[in-house]
N, C-alpha and C positions, 0 to 999 in steps of 0.2 A: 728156532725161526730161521727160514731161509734167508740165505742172503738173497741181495740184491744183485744181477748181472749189469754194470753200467755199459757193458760193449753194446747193448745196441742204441744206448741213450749217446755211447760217441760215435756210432754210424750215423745216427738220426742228423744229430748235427754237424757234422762232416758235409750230409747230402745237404743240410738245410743252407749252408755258404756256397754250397756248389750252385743254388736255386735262386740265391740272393745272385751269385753271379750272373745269372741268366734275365734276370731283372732288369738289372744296370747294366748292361752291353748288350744284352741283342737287337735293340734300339737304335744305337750307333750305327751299328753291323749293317741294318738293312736300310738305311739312310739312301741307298744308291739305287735298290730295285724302287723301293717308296717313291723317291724322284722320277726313276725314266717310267715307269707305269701310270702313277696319280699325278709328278709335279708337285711334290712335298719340297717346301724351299727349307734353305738353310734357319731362316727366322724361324720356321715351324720345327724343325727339328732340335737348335735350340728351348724351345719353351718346351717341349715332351720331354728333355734332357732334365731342365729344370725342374719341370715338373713332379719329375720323379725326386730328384733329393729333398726339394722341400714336402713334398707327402709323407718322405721318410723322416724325416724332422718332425712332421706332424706326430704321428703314428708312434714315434721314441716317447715323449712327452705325452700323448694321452691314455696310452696302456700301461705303462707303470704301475700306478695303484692298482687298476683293475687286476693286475696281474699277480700284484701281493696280497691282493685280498681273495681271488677266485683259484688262484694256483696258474702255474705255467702252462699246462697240456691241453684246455679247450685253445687256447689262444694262440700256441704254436701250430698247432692241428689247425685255426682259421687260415691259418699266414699261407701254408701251403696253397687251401681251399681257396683263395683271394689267388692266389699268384695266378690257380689254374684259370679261375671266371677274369683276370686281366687281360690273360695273354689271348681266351678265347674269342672275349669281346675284342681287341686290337686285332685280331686274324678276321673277324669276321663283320669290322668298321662300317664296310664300303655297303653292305647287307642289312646290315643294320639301321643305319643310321645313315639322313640325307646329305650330309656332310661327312666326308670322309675324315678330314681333321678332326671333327668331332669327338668320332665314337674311338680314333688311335688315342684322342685323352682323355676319354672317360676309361678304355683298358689301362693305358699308363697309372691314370690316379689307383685302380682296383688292384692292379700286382704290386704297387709302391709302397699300398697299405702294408699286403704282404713282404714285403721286403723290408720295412720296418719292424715290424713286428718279428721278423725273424733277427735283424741285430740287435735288438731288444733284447729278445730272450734267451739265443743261444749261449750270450757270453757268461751269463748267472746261471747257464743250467749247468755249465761246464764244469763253473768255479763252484757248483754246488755238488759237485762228486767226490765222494770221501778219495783225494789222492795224495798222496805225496810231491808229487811233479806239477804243480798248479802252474807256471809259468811256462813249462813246456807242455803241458796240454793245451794251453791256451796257443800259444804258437803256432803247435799242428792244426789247431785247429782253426789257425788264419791261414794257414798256407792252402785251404782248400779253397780258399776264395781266388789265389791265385792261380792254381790247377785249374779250375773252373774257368778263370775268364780265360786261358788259355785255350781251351776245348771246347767253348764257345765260339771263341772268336774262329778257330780254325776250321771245326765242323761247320759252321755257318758257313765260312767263305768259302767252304771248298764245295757245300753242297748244292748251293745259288749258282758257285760257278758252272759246276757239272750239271746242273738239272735246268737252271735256265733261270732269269729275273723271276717269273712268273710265280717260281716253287717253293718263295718263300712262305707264303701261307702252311704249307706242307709240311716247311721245315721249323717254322715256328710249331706247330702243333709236335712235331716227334717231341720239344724238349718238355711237352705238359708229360712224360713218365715220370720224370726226376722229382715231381711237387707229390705228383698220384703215388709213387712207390712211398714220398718218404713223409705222406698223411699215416701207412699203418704202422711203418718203423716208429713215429711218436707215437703211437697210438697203444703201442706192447711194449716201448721203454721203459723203465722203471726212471723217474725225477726226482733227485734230491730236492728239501726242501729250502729255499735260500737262505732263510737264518734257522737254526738250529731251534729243535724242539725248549722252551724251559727259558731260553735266552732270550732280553728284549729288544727288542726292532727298535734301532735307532733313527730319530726323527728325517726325514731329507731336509725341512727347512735347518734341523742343527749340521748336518753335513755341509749344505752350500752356501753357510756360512763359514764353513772352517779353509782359512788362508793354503793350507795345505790342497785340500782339496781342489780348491780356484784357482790353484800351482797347475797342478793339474789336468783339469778342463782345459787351461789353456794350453799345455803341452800337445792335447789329443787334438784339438781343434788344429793347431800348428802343423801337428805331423802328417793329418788326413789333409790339410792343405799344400804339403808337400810333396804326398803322396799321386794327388790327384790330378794338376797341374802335369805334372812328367805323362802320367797314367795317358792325360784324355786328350794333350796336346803334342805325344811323341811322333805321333805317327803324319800328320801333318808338318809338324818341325823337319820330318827326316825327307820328307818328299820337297818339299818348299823352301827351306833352308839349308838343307843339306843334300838335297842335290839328289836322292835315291827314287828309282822306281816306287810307285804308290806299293805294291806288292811287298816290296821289300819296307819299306817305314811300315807296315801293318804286321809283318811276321816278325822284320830283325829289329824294328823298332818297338812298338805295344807287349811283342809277347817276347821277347830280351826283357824289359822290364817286371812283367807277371814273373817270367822265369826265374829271374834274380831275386826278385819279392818274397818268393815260397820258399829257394834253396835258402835263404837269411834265417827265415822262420823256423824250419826243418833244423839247420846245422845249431840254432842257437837252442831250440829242445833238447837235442842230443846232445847238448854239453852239460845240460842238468838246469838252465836256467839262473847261473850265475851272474854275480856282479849289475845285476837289471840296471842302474841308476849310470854308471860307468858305458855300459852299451849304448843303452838311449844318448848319452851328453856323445858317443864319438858317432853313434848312427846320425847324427843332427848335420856335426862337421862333415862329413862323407856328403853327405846331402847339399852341403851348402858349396864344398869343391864341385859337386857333379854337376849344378846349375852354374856353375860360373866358368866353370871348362865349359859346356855346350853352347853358353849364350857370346863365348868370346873364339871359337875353333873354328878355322876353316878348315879341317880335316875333317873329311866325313864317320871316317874308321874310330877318330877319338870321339866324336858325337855319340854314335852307336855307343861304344864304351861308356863314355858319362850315363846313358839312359839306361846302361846296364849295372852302373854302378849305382846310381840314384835308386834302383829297386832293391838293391842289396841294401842300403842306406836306410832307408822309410823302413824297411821288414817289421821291425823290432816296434817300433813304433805305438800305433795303433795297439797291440793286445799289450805290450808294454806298460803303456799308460791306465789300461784298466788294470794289469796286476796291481801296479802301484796305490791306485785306488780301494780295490776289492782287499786288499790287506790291509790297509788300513782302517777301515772303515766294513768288517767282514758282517756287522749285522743291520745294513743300508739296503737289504733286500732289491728289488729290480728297480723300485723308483731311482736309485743311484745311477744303476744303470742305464735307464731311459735318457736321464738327464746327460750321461758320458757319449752313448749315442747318437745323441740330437746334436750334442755340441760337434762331433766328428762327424756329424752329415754336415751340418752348416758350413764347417771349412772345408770340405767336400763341393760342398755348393758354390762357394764364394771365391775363391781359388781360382778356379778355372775361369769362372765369369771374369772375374777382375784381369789373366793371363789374354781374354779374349777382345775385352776392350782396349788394353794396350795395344795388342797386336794392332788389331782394325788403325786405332787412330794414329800409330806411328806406319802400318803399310800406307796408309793413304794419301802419305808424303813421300817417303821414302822407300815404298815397295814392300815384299811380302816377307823377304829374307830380315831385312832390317830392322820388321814390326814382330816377326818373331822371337829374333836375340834379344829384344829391349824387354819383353814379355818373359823371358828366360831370366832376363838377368833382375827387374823391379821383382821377382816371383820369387829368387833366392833371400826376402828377406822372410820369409817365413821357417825356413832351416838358420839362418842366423838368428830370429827371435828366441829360437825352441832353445839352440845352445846358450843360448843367457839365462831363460829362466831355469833351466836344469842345471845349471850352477847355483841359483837359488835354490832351488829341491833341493840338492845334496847339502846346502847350508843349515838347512830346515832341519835334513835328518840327524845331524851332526847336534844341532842347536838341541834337539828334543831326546839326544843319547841313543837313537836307535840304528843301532849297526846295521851295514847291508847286507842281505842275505840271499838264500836260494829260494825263499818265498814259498815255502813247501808246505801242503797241509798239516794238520793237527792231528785227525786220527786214521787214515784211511791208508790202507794197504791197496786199491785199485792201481793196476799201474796202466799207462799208455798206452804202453807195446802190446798190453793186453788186445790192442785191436790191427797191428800192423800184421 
């Protein structure tokens, strides 16, 4: 019997984060033409923001099951399909629809679907490839989220800039190849299956009821609120509080962050995926110095730095916390996943909203500089929560004899580098 090739089932999902990234920022991105064209206010731009993580919240939690019981590949292959009819309907609102707000959120809810469903599923398609390296595949395979919003963010702004407010319709549509290429790449990957043939599929309700677990969730929630927070409120901080041209808080601020996010990801694959439990408890602390440096610096140069250190910090994070999971619990098939997800959307979600009501109700006494740092520094308690319950976790592993390890598969010789 042939084997199986998983290189293109790690292209597929490589593109599929690169797609997700195009989801969640291009949005932002065109905030500005959206404005001086239609007059899209900041409250509307907000709710299309929100809107989108809670679809994706939706979308973690309703696919699930379907996805244990039908198999991964119709429903990866929709995520795509969905992103393309989002972005189309959003490009082509004002045409559409009598209201232009309208029909940017009825695209937003149709690609958000799609962006759901690809965190969903990419992270059990991954951890379902016979490898050895399970915590640095998963790694690399976060770092493309970060590559991504990198390449979004820059091609977008550089191509608005050069071709004019007008061309963003134009340029929103080039990025529908990235969904359309990587509908056949799932389409010819071969899918492991997420628990093992013969083995039985363990309950979700007995998972999330297990303390470890719920250790857990709460880590992933924490560190996607860590993460996001820096993420969506940098580049703003760096113009308004720190004193930088808009230009510069959008390159040396947002994509310093992505930058640091992916090189964290990247360098900690390549070390083999050691010590996981040990990384997360010092990526927490790193995290918790970086908001307390930027929300107390009047130096601009160390601000930069903290928002560059904060992405190095968060990296591990997120894929982190599902290894944690995914090993312990290896026959929880994608409903576990759904639920790790949803939980890392919602502090995704909440995070930033919560960073953005401070701000507002302390600039509106004290100015814009002053409602930022206060938003910086009440937001550092979420890298301070993470490192306490991760002193629990390691108490937990200790408590139950199970030593740390490299979190490496069982039988598969596929390795990473197979696709670099």
């Amino acid at each position: 019997m042939k084997k199986a090739d998983y290189r293109y089932t790690v292209r597929a999902c490589y593109m599929g984060y690169i797609v997700l990234a195009v989801v969640i920022n291009l949005t932002p991105i065109l905030f500005v033409p959206l404005q001086s064209l239609y007059g899209i206010t900041y409250a509307q731009l907000g709710i299309l923001i929100s809107v989108n993580f809670i679809v994706q919240v939706a979308s973690d939690l309703a696919f699930g099951r379907p996805a244990d019981a039908f198999g991964a590949r119709p429903f990866v292959i929709l995520a795509q399909a969905l992103a393309i009819a989002g972005l189309v309907v959003f490009v082509l609102a004002a045409d559409l629809f009598a209201d232009l707000f309208t029909g940017l959120l009825i695209g937003t809810i149709l690609f958000s679907i799609g962006g759901g469903l690809l965190e969903l599923l990419i992270n059990p398609i991954v951890n379902a490839i016979p490898t050895q390296e399970k915590i640095s595949a998963m790694n690399v395979l976060h770092s493309f989220y970060s590559w991504g919003q990198i390449v979004v963010i820059i091609i977008t702004t550089l191509l608005i800039y050069t071709w004019g407010a007008e061309s963003w319709k134009q340029v929103v549509l080039l990025w529908l190849a990235v969904p359309a290429i990587n509908i056949f790449l799932f389409a010819k990957a071969p899918i492991a299956p997420f628990v093992k043939e013969g083995k039985r599929k363990t309950p979700l309700k007995q998972v999330v009821r297990n303390k470890y677990f719920l250790l857990v969730t709460l880590c992933i929630i924490l560190g996607a609120a860590s993460e996001h927070v820096m993420g969506e409120w940098s580049s703003t901080f760096m113009e308004k509080a720190a004193g930088f041209p808009k230009v510069i808080g959008d390159t040396a601020g947002v994509c310093m962050f992505a930058l640091m996010m992916g090189v964290g990801r990247i360098l900690y694959a390549k070390s083999g995926g050691k010590n996981l439990l040990n990384v997360l408890t010092a990526g927490a602390g790193l995290a918790l110095a970086a908001y307390l440096l930027i929300a107390f610096t009047n130096n601009g140069a160390l601000a930069l730095a903290a928002c560059a250190l904060c992405g190095f910090a968060v990296s591990i994070m997120w894929p982190g916390c599902i290894v944690l999971a995914a090993d312990r619990f290896p026959r929880a098939g994608a409903s576990m996943f759904s639920v790790l997800a949803a939980s890392g959307d919602a502090g995704a979600a909440f995070a930033p909203w919560l960073a953005g009501m401070v701000a507002q109700g302390v600039s509106a006494v004290n100015g814009d500089q002053a409602g930022l740092r206060t938003a910086m520094m009440i937001t550092a308690v979420f890298p301070l929560v993470m490192l306490a319950v991760m002193t629990i976790i390691k108490k937990e592993h200790k408590k139950s004899g199970i030593q740390e390890k490299e979190y490496k598969g069982e039988d598969g010789n596929f390795s990473i580098d197979d696709v670099r």
